[in-house]
C-alpha positions as CSV (number, residue, x, y, z in Angstrom):
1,X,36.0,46.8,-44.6
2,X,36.3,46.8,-40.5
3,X,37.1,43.1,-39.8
4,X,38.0,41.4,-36.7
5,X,40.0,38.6,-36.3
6,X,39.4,36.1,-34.0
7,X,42.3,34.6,-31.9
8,X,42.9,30.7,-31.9
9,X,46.0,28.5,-30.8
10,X,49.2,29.6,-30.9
11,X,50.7,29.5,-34.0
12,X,47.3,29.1,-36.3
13,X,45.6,31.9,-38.0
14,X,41.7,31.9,-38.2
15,X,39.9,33.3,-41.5
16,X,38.9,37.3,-40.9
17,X,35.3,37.8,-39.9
18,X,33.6,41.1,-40.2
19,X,32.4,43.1,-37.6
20,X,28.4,42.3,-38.9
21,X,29.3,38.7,-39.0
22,X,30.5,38.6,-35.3
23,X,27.7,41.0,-34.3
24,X,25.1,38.2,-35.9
25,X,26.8,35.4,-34.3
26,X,26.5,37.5,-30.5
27,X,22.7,38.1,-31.1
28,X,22.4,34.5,-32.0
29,X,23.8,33.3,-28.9
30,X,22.2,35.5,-26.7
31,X,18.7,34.7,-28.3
32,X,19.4,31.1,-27.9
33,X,17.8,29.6,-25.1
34,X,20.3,27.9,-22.2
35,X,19.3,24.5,-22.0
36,X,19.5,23.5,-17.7
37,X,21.6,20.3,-17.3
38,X,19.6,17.3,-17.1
39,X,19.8,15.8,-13.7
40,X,21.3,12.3,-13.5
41,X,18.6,10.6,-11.7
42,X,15.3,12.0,-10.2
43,X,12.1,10.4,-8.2
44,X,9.0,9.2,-10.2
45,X,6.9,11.8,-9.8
46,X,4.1,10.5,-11.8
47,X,3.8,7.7,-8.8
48,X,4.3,10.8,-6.4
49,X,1.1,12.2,-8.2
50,X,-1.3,8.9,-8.1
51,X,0.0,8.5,-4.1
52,X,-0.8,11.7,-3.4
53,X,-4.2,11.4,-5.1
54,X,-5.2,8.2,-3.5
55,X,-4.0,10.2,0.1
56,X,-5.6,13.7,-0.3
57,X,-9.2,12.0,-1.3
58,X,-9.1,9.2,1.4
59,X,-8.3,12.4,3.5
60,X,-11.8,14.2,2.1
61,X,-13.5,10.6,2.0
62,X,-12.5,9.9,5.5
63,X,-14.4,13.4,6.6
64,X,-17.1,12.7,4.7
65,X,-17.7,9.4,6.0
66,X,-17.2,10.7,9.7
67,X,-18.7,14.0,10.1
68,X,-22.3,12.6,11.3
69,X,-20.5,9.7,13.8
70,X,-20.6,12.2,16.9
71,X,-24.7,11.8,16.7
72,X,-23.9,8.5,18.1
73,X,-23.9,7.6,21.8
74,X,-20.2,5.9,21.1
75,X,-18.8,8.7,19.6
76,X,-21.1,11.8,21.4
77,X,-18.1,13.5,23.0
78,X,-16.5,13.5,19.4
79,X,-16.3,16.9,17.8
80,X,-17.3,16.6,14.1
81,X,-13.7,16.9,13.1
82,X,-12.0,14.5,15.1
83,X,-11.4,11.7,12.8
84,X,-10.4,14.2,10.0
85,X,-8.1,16.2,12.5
86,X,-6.4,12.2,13.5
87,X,-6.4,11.4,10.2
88,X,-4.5,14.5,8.9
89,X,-2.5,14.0,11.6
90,X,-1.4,10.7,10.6
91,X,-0.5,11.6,7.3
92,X,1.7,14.1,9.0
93,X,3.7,11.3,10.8
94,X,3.3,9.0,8.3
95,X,5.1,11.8,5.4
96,X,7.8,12.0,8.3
97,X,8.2,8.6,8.4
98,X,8.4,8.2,4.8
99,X,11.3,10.9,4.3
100,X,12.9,8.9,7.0
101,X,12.6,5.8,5.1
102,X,13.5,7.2,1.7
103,X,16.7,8.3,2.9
104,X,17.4,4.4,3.9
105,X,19.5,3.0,1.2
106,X,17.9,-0.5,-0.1
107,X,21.0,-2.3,1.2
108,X,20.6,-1.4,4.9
109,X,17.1,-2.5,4.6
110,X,18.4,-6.2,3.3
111,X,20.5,-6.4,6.7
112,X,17.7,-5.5,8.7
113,X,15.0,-7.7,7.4
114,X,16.0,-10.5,9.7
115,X,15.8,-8.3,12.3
116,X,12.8,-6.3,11.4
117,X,10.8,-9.6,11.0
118,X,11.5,-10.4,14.8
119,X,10.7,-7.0,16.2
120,X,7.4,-7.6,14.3
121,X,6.6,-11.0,16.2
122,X,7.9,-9.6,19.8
123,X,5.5,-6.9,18.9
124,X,2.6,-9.7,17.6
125,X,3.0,-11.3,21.3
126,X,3.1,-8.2,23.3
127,X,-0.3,-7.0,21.5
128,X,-1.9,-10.2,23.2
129,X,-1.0,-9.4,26.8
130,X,-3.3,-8.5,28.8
131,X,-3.6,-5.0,29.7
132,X,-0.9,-3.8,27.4
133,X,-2.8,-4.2,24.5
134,X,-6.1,-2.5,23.5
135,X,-9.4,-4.3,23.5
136,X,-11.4,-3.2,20.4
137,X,-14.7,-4.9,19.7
138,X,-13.4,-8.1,21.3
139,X,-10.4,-8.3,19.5
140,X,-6.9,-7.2,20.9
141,X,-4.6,-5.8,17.8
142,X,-3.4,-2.1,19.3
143,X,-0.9,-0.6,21.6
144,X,-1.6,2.6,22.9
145,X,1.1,4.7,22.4
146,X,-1.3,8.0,23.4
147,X,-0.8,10.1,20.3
148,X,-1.2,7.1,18.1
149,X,-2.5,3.5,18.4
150,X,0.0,1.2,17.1
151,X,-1.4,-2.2,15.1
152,X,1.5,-4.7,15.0
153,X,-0.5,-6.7,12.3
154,X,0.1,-3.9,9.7
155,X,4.2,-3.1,10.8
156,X,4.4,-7.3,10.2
157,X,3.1,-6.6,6.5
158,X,6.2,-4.5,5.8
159,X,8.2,-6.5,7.7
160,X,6.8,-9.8,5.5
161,X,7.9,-8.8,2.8
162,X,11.2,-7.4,3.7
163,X,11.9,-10.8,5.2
164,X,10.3,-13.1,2.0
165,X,12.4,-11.2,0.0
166,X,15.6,-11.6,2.2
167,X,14.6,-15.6,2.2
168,X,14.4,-15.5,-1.4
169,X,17.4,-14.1,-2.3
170,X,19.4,-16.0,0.4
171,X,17.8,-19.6,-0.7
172,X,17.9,-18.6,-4.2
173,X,19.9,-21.8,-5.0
174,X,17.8,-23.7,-2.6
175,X,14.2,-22.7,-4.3
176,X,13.4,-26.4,-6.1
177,X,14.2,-27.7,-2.3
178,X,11.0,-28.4,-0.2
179,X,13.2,-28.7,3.4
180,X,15.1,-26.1,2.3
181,X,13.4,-23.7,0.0
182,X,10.5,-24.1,1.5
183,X,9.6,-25.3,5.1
184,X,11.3,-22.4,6.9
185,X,9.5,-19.7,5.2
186,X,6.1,-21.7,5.7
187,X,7.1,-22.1,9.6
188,X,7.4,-18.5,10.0
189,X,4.6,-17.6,8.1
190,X,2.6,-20.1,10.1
191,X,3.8,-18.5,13.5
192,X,2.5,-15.0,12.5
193,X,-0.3,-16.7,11.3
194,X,-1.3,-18.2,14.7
195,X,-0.6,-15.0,16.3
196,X,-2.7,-13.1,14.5
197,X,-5.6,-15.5,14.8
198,X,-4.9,-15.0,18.8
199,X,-6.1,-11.5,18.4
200,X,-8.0,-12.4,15.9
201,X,-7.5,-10.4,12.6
202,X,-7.9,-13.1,10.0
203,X,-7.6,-10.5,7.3
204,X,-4.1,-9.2,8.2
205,X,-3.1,-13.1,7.8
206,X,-5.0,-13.7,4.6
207,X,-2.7,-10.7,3.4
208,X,0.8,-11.9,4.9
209,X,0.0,-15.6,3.7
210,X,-0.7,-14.2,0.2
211,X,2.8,-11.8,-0.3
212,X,4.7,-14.5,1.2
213,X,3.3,-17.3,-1.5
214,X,3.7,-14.6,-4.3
215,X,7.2,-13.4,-3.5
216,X,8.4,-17.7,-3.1
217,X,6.5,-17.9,-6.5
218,X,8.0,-15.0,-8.1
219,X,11.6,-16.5,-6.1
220,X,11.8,-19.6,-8.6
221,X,10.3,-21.9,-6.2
222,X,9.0,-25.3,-7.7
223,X,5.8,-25.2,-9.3
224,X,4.5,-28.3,-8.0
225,X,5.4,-27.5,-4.7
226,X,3.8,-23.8,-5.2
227,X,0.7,-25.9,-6.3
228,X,0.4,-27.7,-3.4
229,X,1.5,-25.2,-1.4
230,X,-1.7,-23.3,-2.7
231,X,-4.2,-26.5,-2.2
232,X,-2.7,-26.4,1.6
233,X,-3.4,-22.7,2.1
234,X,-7.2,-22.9,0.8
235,X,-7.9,-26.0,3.1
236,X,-6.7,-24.8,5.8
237,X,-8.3,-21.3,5.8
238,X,-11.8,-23.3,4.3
239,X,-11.2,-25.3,8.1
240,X,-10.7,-21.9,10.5
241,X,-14.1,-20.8,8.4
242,X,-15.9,-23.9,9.1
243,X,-14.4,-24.4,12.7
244,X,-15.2,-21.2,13.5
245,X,-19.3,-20.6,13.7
246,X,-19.3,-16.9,13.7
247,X,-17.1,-17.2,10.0
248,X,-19.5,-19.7,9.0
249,X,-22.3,-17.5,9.5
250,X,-20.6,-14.7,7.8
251,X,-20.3,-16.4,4.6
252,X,-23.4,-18.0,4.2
253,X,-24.9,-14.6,5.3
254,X,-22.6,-13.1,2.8
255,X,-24.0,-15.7,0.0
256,X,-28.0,-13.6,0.4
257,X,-27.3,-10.9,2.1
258,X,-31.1,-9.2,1.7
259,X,-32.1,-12.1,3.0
260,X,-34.6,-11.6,6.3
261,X,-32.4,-13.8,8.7
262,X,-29.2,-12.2,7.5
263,X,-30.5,-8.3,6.5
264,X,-30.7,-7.7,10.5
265,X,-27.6,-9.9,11.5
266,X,-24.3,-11.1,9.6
267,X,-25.3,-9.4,6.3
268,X,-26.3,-6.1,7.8
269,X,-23.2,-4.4,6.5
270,X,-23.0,-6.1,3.1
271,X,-26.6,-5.4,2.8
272,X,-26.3,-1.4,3.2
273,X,-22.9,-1.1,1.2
274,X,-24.5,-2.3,-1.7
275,X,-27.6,-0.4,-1.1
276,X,-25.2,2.4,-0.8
277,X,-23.6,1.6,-4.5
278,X,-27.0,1.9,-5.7
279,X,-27.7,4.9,-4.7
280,X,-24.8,6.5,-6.4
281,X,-25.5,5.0,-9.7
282,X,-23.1,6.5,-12.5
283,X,-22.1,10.2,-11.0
284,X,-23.3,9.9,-7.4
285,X,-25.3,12.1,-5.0
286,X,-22.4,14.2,-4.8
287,X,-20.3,14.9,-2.2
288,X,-21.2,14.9,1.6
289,X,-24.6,13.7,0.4
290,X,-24.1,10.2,1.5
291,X,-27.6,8.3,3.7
292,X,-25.8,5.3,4.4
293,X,-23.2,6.9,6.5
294,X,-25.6,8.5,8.6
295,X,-25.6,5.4,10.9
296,X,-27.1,3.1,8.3
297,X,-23.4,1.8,7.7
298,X,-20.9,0.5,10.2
299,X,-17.4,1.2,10.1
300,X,-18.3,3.5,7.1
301,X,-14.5,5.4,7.5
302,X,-12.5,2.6,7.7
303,X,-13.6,-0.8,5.8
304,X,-16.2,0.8,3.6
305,X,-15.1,3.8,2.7
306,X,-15.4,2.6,-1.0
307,X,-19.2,2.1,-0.4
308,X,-19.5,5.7,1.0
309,X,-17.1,6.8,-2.7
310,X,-19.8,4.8,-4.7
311,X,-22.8,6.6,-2.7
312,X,-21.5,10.5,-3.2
313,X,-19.5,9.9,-6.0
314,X,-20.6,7.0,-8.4
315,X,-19.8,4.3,-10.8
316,X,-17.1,6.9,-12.4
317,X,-15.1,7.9,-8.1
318,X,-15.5,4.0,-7.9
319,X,-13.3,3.1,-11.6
320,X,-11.1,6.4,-11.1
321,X,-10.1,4.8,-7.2
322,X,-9.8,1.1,-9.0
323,X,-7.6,3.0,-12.0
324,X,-5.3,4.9,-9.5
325,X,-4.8,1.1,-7.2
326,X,-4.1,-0.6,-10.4
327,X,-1.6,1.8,-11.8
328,X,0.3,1.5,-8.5
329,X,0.5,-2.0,-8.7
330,X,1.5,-2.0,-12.3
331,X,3.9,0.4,-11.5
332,X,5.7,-0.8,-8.5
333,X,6.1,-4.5,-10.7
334,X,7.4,-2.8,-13.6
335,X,10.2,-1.4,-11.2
336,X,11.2,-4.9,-9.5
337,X,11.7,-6.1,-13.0
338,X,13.9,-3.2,-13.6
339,X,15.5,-3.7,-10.3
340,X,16.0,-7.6,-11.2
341,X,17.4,-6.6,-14.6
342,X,20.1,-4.3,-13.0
343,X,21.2,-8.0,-10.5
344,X,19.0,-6.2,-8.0
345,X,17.1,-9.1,-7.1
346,X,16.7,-8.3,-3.1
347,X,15.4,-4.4,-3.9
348,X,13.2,-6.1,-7.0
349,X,11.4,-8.7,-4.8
350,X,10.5,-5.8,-2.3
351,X,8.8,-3.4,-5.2
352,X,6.7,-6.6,-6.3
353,X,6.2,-7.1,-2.7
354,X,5.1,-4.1,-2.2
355,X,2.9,-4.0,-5.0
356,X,1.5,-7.4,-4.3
357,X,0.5,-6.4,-0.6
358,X,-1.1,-3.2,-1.3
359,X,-2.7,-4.9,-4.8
360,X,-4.0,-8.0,-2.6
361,X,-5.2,-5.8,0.0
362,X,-7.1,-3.3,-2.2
363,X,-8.5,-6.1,-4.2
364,X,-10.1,-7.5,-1.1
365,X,-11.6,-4.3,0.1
366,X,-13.0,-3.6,-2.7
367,X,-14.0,-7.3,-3.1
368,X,-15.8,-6.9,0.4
369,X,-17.5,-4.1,-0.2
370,X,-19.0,-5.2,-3.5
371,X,-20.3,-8.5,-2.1
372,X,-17.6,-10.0,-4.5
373,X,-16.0,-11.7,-1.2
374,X,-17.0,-12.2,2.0
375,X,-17.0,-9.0,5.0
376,X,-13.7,-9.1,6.0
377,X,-12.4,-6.5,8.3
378,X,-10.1,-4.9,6.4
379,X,-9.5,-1.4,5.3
380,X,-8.5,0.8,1.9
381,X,-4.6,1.3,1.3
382,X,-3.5,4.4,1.4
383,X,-7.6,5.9,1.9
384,X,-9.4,4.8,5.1
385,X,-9.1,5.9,8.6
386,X,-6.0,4.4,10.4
387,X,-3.2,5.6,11.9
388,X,-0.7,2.5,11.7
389,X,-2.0,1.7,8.4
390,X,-1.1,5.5,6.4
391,X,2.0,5.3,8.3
392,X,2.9,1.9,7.2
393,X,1.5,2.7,3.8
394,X,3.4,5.5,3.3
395,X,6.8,4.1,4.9
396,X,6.2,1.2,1.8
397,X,5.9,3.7,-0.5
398,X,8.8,6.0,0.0
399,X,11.1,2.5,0.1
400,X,9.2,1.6,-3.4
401,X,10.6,5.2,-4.3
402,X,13.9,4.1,-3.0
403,X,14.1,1.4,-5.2
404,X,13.2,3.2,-8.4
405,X,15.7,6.0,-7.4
406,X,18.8,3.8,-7.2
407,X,17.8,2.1,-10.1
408,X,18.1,5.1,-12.3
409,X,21.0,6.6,-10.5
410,X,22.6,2.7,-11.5
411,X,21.4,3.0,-15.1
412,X,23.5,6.3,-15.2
413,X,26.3,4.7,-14.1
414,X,26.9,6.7,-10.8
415,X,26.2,4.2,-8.7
């Protein structure tokens, strides 16, 4: 019988195998499928996927809620694309931006925070400056930078909680200290605070004031203080309300928004976003079908684009848009406790930051919208109209990314 014998080390002799045997053992081989080598870290591409959903249908909301605003006398020499053409275009920078940021390792981000958190107040102070920055509706919050209005407000939400995080980590042994763990962090957010009420934009502060108590609360600061911390925040923003007439009447209008007085005034938007829910009922009036946005709704593209997703697409575009915010949120938590696992703690307060910001800020929206709070100018994450916002948004994202990517590149030991 043919046999072949198969060479091995020197000096040992391997057992004969016939020529049918080795022939088997080829075709074997060769039918055997190669197996690619696993890479040693990747990007979370299930959070790609629920980012890019949440971007792509604020894209289509966004032109849905804008096509009929060049009907208007404000908007007449609008083309009917304009604000999907700006929009589009912002996601363009903002995906830019976010490649940018992504290839920032977490590190260099913790020595920039300090600095970061200053360019954001210069920024807060130049906005109010008369003839630099951009009037809107009586409030000044924009700098024209021609291709793109830039809103300090929302560059200070990033730069929050880049800072509260950097605080946290460098008081860390200071936290149960009220001069120490404490006052700084509540003088600076106080000083954005009051220079956001100069412009005024009330809802940008609402937001900063609530990352900054959840990051000091999820830092190890003292319960009792984070209690009265807590008491001191509502009073104070129950005294702007109060102090403030035009609030005053927006919450009480806010309270019976059908009512006669209010239908015509303060309520007038509350009033036709919730008619608007109502007319979408459980599957909607389908897309593009929308009334309310036909000049019915103010601001339907920015700060009620969720009322225009109830109207065309119903109860079930409202829960799949709540889903997708929630899953982020759970999401970018679950990877600051992986980061804080790993001694991380600097990148692990940023990914709850991050979650807690856009989490806080969704719940709001939506809150408005539904009557659940009172109108508060404030818009979608990741969805409405607004260039500075997507491009922030998306900048927080990719560094959320960041995070989760030198987490698992750690965990394989290649760090």
């Amino acid at each position: 019988m043919l046999s072949l014998r198969i060479p091995g080390r020197p000096g040992n002799r391997r057992p004969a195998v016939s020529a049918a045997t080795a022939g088997a053992i080829h075709f074997e081989r060769r039918r055997a499928p190669r197996v690619a080598p696993s890479r040693p870290y990747a990007i979370d591409h299930a959070l790609l996927w629920v980012v890019g959903a949440l971007l792509l249908s604020g894209l289509v909301m966004v032109y849905s809620a804008s096509i009929a605003l060049p009907d208007s006398n404000r908007f007449s020499s609008y083309s009917s694309t304009y604000f999907l053409v700006r929009h589009a275009f912002a996601l363009a920078i903002g995906a830019l931006a976010a490649l940018a940021a992504f290839s920032v390792p977490v590190a260099r981000l913790h020595e920039w925070a300090k600095w970061l958190f200053l360019l954001g107040l210069v920024l807060l102070v130049v906005v109010l400056i008369p003839g630099v920055g951009k009037e809107v509706y009586g409030a000044r919050r924009w700098l024209s930078l021609y291709v793109l209005n830039l809103q300090p407000s929302e560059l200070m939400k990033l730069f929050v909680v880049l800072y509260a995080a950097d605080f946290t980590v460098r008081k860390q042994d200071s936290m149960q200290n009220i001069r120490k763990g404490f006052l700084p962090m509540g003088a600076a957010v106080v000083l954005v605070g009051l220079l956001l009420l100069l412009e005024p934009d009330l809802g940008a502060f609402i937001v900063i004031a609530a990352v900054a108590m959840g990051l000091l609360f999820l830092g190890g600061v003292n319960g009792r203080l984070f209690a009265a911390l807590v008491v001191i925040a509502a009073t104070t923003f129950a005294l702007l309300i109060w102090l403030s007439p035009w609030r005053r009447e927006r919450i009480f209008a806010y309270l019976d928004p059908f009512d006669a007085a209010n239908a015509l005034g303060k309520g007038y938007q509350l009033s036709h976003s919730l008619i608007a829910f109502g007319r979408g009922e459980l599957f909607g009036v389908g897309l593009g079908a929308s009334v309310e946005k036909l000049h019915y709704l103010p601001e339907a593209h920015t700060d009620f684009l969720l009322a225009v997703i109830g109207e065309e697409l119903g109860l079930v575009g409202v829960l799949t848009v709540i889903v997708l915010f929630f899953w982020f949120t759970r999401r970018a938590f679950e990877i600051g406790r992986q980061s804080i696992k790993l001694e991380r703690t600097f990148a692990g307060l940023v990914a709850k930051g991050i979650g807690l910001w856009i989490g806080v800020q969704a719940f709001i929206n939506m809150g408005v919208n539904t009557g659940l709070l009172p109108t508060k100018g404030l818009t979608l994450p990741l969805m409405s109209y607004g260039g500075t916002g997507i491009l922030v948004n998306c900048v927080a994202v990719a560094i959320l990314l960041r995070v989760d990517w030198e987490n698992r590149k750690l965990m394989r030991g290649l760090a």
